[in-house]
C-alpha positions in Angstrom: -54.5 -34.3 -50.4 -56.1 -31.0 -49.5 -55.9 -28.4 -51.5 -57.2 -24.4 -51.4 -58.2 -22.6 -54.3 -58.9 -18.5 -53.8 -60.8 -16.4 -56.6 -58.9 -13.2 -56.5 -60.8 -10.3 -57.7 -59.1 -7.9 -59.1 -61.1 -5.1 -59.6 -64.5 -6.4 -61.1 -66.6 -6.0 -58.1 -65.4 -2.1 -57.5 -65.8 -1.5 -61.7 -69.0 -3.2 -61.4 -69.6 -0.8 -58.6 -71.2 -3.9 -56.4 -69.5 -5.9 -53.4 -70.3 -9.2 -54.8 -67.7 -10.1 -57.4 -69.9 -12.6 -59.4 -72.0 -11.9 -62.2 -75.4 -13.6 -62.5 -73.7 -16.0 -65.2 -70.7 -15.9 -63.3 -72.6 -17.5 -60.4 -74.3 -20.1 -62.8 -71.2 -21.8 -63.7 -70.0 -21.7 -59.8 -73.2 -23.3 -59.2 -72.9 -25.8 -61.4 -68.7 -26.5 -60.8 -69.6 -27.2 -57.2 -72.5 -29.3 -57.6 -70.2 -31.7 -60.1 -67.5 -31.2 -57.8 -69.9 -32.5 -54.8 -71.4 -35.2 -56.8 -67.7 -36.8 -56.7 -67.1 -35.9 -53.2 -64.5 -33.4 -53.5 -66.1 -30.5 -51.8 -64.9 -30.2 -48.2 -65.8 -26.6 -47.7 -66.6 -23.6 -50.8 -67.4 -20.0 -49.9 -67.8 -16.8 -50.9 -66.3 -13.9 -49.0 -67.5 -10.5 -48.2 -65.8 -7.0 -49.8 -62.0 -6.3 -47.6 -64.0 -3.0 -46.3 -65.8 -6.2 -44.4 -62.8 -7.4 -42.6 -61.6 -6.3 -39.1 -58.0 -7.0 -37.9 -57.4 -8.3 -34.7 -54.8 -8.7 -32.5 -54.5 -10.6 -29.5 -51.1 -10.6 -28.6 -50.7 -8.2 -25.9 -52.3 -7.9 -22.7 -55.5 -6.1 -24.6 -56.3 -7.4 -28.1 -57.1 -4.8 -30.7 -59.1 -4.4 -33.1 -58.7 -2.3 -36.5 -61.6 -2.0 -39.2 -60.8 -2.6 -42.9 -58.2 -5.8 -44.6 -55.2 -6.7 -43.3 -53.3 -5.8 -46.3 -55.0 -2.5 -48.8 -54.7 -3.9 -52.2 -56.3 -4.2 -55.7 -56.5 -7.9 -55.2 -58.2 -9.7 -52.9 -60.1 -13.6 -52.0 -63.5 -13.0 -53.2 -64.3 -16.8 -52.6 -62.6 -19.9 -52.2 -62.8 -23.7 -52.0 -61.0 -26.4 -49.7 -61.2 -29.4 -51.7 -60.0 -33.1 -51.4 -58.5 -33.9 -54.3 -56.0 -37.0 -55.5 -53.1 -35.8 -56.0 -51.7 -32.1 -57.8 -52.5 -32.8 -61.1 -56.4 -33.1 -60.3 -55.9 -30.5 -58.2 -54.2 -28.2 -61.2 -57.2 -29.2 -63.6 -59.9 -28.3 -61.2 -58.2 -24.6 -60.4 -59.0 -24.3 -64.1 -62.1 -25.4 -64.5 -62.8 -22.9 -61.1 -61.1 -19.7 -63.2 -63.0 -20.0 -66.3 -66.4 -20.3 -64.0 -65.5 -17.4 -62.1 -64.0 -15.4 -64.4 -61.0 -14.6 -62.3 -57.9 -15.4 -61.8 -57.6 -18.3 -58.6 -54.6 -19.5 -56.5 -53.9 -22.9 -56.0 -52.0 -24.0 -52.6 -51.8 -27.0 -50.7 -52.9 -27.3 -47.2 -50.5 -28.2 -44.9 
């Protein structure tokens, strides 16, 4: 099974007064949960993601698409990195999401992919 797990940030980037969210420490113990997660082949994709001022909406659905600066949704929260794993089953899946929230510090969302 596939599985997604977001880091939300919830405010430590902005009251660290960077765009990355991660601490230097922070991104030591990401380094090291995704090389063990590789080494057992569990890793399909892992990324960070730039600050929501970043993001640009768009919107194809009419005759001309548009385009609007800033996140979709303005909000306190928001996916400051993620990971699309292969995992056995939901349980795994469960443990790893908190192995991932102690490394980043954060809070993370677990969700099956579909």
């Amino acid at each position: 099974m596939r599985f997604l797990i977001n880091v939300i940030d919830d405010g430590q980037a902005a009251a660290a007064g960077r765009t990355e969210s991660a601490t230097e420490a922070e991104a030591a113990a990401i380094d090291a949960l995704n090389e063990r997660l590789d080494a057992d082949g569990w890793i399909v994709l892992a990324a960070g993601v730039s600050a929501p001022s970043d993001a640009t909406v768009v919107d194809g659905r009419g005759a001309e698409p548009s385009f609007r600066r800033g996140p979709a949704v303005d909000t306190t929260e928001y996916v400051a990195g993620f990971w699309v794993l292969d995992l056995p089953d939901q349980r795994t899946a469960e443990q790893i999401a908190t192995e991932a929230s102690r490394a980043c510090n954060r809070k993370v969302e677990l969700r099956p992919l579909l």
